[in-house]
MIDREN-275772 format. One record per residue (C-alpha): residue number from 1; residue in three letters; x, y, z. Coordinates in steps of 0.001 Angstrom, whole numbers. Each point is the difference from the previous one (the first is absolute). Layout:
# residues N
+-----+-----+---------+---------+---------+
!   n ! res !      c1 !      c2 !      c3 !
+-----+-----+---------+---------+---------+
! NUM ! ALA !       X !       Y !       Z !
...
+-----+-----+---------+---------+---------+
END
This chain:
# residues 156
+-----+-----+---------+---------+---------+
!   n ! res !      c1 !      c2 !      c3 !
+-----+-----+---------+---------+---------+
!   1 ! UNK !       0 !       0 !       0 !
!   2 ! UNK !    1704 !    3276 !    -997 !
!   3 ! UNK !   -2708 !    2457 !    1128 !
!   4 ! UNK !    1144 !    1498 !    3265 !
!   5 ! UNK !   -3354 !     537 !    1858 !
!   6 ! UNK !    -860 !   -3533 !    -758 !
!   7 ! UNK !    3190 !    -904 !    1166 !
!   8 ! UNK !     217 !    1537 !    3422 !
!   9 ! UNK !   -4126 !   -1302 !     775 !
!  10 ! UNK !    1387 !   -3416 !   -1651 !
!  11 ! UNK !    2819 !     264 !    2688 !
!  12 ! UNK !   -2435 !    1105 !    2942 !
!  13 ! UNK !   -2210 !   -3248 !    -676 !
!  14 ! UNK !    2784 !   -2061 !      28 !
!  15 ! UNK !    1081 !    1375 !    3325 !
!  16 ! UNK !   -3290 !    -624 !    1183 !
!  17 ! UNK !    -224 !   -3608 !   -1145 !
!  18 ! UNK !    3652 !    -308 !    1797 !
!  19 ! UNK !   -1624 !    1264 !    3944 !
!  20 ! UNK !   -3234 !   -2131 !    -290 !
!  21 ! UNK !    2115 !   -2999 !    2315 !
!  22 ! UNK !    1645 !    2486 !    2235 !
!  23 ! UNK !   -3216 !    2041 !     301 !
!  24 ! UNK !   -2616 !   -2713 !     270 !
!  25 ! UNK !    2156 !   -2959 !     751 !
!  26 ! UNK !   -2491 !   -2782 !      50 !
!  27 ! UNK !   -3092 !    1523 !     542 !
!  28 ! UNK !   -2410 !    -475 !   -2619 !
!  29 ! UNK !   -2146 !    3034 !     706 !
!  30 ! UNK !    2720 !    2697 !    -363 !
!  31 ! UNK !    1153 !   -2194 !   -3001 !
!  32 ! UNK !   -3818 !     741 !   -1331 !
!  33 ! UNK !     312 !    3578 !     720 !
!  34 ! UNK !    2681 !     731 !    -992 !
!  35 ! UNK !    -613 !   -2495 !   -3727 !
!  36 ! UNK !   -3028 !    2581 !    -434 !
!  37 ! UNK !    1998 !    3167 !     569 !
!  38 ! UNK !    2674 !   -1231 !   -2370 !
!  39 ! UNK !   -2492 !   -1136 !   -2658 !
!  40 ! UNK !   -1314 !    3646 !     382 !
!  41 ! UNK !    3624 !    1282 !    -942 !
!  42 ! UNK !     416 !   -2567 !   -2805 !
!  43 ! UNK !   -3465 !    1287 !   -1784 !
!  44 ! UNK !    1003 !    3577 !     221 !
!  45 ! UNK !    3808 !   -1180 !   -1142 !
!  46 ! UNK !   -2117 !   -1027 !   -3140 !
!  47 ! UNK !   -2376 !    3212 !    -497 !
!  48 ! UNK !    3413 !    2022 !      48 !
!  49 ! UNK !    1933 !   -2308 !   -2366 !
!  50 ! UNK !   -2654 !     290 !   -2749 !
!  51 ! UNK !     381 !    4390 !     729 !
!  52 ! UNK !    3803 !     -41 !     273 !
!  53 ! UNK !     393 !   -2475 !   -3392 !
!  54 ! UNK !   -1684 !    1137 !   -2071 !
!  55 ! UNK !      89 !    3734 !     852 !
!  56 ! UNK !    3769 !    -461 !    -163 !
!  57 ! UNK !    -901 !   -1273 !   -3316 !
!  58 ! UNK !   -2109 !    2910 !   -1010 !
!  59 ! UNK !    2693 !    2942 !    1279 !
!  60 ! UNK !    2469 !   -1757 !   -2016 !
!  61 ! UNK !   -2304 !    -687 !   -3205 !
!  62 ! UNK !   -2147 !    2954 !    -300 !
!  63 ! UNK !    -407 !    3794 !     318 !
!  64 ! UNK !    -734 !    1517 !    3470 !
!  65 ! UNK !   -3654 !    1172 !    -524 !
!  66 ! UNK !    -824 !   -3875 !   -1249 !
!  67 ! UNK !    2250 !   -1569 !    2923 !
!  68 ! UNK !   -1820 !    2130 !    2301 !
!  69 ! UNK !   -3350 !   -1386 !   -1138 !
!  70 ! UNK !    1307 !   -3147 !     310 !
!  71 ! UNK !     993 !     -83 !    3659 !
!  72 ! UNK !   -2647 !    1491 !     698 !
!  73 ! UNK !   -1865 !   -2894 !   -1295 !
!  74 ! UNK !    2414 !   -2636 !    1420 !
!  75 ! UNK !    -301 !    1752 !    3716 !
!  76 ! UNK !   -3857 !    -712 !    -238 !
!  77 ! UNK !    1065 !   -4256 !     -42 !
!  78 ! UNK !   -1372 !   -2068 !    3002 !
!  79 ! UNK !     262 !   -2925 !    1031 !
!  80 ! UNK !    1057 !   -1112 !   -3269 !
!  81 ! UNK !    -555 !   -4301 !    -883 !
!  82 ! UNK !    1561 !   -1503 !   -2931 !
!  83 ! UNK !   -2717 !    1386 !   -2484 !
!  84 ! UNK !     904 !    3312 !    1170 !
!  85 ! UNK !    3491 !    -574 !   -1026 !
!  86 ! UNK !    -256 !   -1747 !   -2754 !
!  87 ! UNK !   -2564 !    2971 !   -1623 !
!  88 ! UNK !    2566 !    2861 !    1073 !
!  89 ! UNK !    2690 !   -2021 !   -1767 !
!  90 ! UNK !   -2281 !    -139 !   -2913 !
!  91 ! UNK !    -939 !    3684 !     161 !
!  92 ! UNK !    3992 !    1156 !   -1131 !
!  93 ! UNK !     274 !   -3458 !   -2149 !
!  94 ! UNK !   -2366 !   -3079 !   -1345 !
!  95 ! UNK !    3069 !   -2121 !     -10 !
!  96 ! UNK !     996 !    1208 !    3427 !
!  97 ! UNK !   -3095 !   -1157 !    1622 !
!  98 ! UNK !    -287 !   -2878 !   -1988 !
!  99 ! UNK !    3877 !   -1274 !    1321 !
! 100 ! UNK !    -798 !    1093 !    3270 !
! 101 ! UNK !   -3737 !   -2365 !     506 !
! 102 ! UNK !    2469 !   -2703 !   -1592 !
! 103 ! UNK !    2357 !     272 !    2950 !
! 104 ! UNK !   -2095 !     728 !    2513 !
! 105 ! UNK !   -2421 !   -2915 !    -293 !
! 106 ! UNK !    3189 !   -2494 !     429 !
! 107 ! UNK !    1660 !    -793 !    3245 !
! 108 ! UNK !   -2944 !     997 !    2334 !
! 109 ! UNK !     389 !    3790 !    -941 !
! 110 ! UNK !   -3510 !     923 !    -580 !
! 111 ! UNK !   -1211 !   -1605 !    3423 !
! 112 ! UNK !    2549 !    1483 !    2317 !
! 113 ! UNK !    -646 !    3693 !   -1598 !
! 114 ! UNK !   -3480 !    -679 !     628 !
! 115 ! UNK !    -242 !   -1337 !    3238 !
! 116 ! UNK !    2328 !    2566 !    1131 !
! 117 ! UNK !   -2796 !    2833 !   -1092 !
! 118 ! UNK !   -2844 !   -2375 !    1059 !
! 119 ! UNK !    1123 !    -687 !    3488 !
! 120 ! UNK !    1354 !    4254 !     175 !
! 121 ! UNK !   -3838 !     707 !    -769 !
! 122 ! UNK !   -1056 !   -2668 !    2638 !
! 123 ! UNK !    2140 !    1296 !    2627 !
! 124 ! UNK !    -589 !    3893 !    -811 !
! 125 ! UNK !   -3255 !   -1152 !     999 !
! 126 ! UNK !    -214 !   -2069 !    2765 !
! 127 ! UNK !    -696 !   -2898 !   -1787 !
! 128 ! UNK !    1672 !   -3425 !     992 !
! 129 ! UNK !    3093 !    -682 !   -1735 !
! 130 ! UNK !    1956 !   -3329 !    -378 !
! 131 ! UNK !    3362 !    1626 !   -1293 !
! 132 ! UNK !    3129 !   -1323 !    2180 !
! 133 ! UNK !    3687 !    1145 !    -154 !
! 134 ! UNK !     430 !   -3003 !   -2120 !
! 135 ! UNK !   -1907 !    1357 !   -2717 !
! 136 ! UNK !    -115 !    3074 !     115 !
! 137 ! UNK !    4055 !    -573 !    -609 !
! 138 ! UNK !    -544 !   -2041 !   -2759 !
! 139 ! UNK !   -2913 !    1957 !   -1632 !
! 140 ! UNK !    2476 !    2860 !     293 !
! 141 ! UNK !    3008 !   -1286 !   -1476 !
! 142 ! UNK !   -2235 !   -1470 !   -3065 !
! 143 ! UNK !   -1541 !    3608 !    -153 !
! 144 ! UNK !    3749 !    1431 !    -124 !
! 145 ! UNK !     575 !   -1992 !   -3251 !
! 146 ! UNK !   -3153 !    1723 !   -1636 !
! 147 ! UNK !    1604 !    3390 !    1009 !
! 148 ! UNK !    3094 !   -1042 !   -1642 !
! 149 ! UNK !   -1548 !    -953 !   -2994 !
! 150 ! UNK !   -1533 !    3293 !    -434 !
! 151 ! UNK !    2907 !    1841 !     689 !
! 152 ! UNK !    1728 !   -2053 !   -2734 !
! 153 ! UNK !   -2640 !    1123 !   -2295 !
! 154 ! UNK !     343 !    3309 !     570 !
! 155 ! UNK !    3616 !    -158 !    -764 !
! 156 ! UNK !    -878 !   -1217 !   -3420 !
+-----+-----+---------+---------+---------+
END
């Protein structure tokens, strides 16, 4: 990941992830709480990847009335599932979108992205939520190849 927002909330999570033992050590209700608040960071690490991307993409691309309109567009993105990505991929390029549904449908991509914003909209509120450290960590790391993928793209 080159962008440098992403990387320093990438870097945060991580650290995060790395004090769930020594803050919860084997208690399975802090591990809950603190799964929920994490899956809460990992959604919004998502909604900011799609406006730092691809508004990177559009400062670099176009003129500054048109990349203006853009972000403004791209700050409006919530909790964004696959569909949400794959149509803002399509929006700059058909082929983009189309590569991008390709890779995101293998390797369990398209079900961690979503369960990350499904169980984020079940927490927000107050719904039950199943998500553990477990997979929130692995739903994360899958998501983190998506993000890569797009920022590939963009470089293209």
């Amino acid at each position: 990941m080159d962008n440098r927002n992403l990387k320093i909330q990438q870097q945060r999570l991580y650290n995060l992830f790395a004090k769930v033992n020594v803050a919860c050590g084997s208690d399975i209700e802090m591990q809950s709480h603190w799964a929920k608040y994490i899956c809460v960071l990992c959604a919004g690490f998502l909604e900011n990847a799609v406006f730092e991307i691809y508004g990177e993409f559009v400062r670099g691309a176009a003129s500054k009335p048109v990349a203006d309109y853009s972000e403004s567009i791209l700050s409006k993105v919530q909790n964004p599932k696959t569909d949400k990505f794959i149509d803002i991929a399509k929006s700059f390029k058909i082929d983009w979108g189309s590569s991008l549904e390709l890779f995101i449908v293998e390797n369990g991509r398209k079900e961690a992205i979503n369960n990350i914003m499904v169980n984020r909209h079940r927490i927000a509120h107050g719904e039950n939520s199943d998500i553990t450290i477990a997979k929130i960590n692995d739903y994360f790391k899958r998501a983190l190849e998506v993000v890569d993928f797009i920022e590939e793209q963009c470089k293209s």
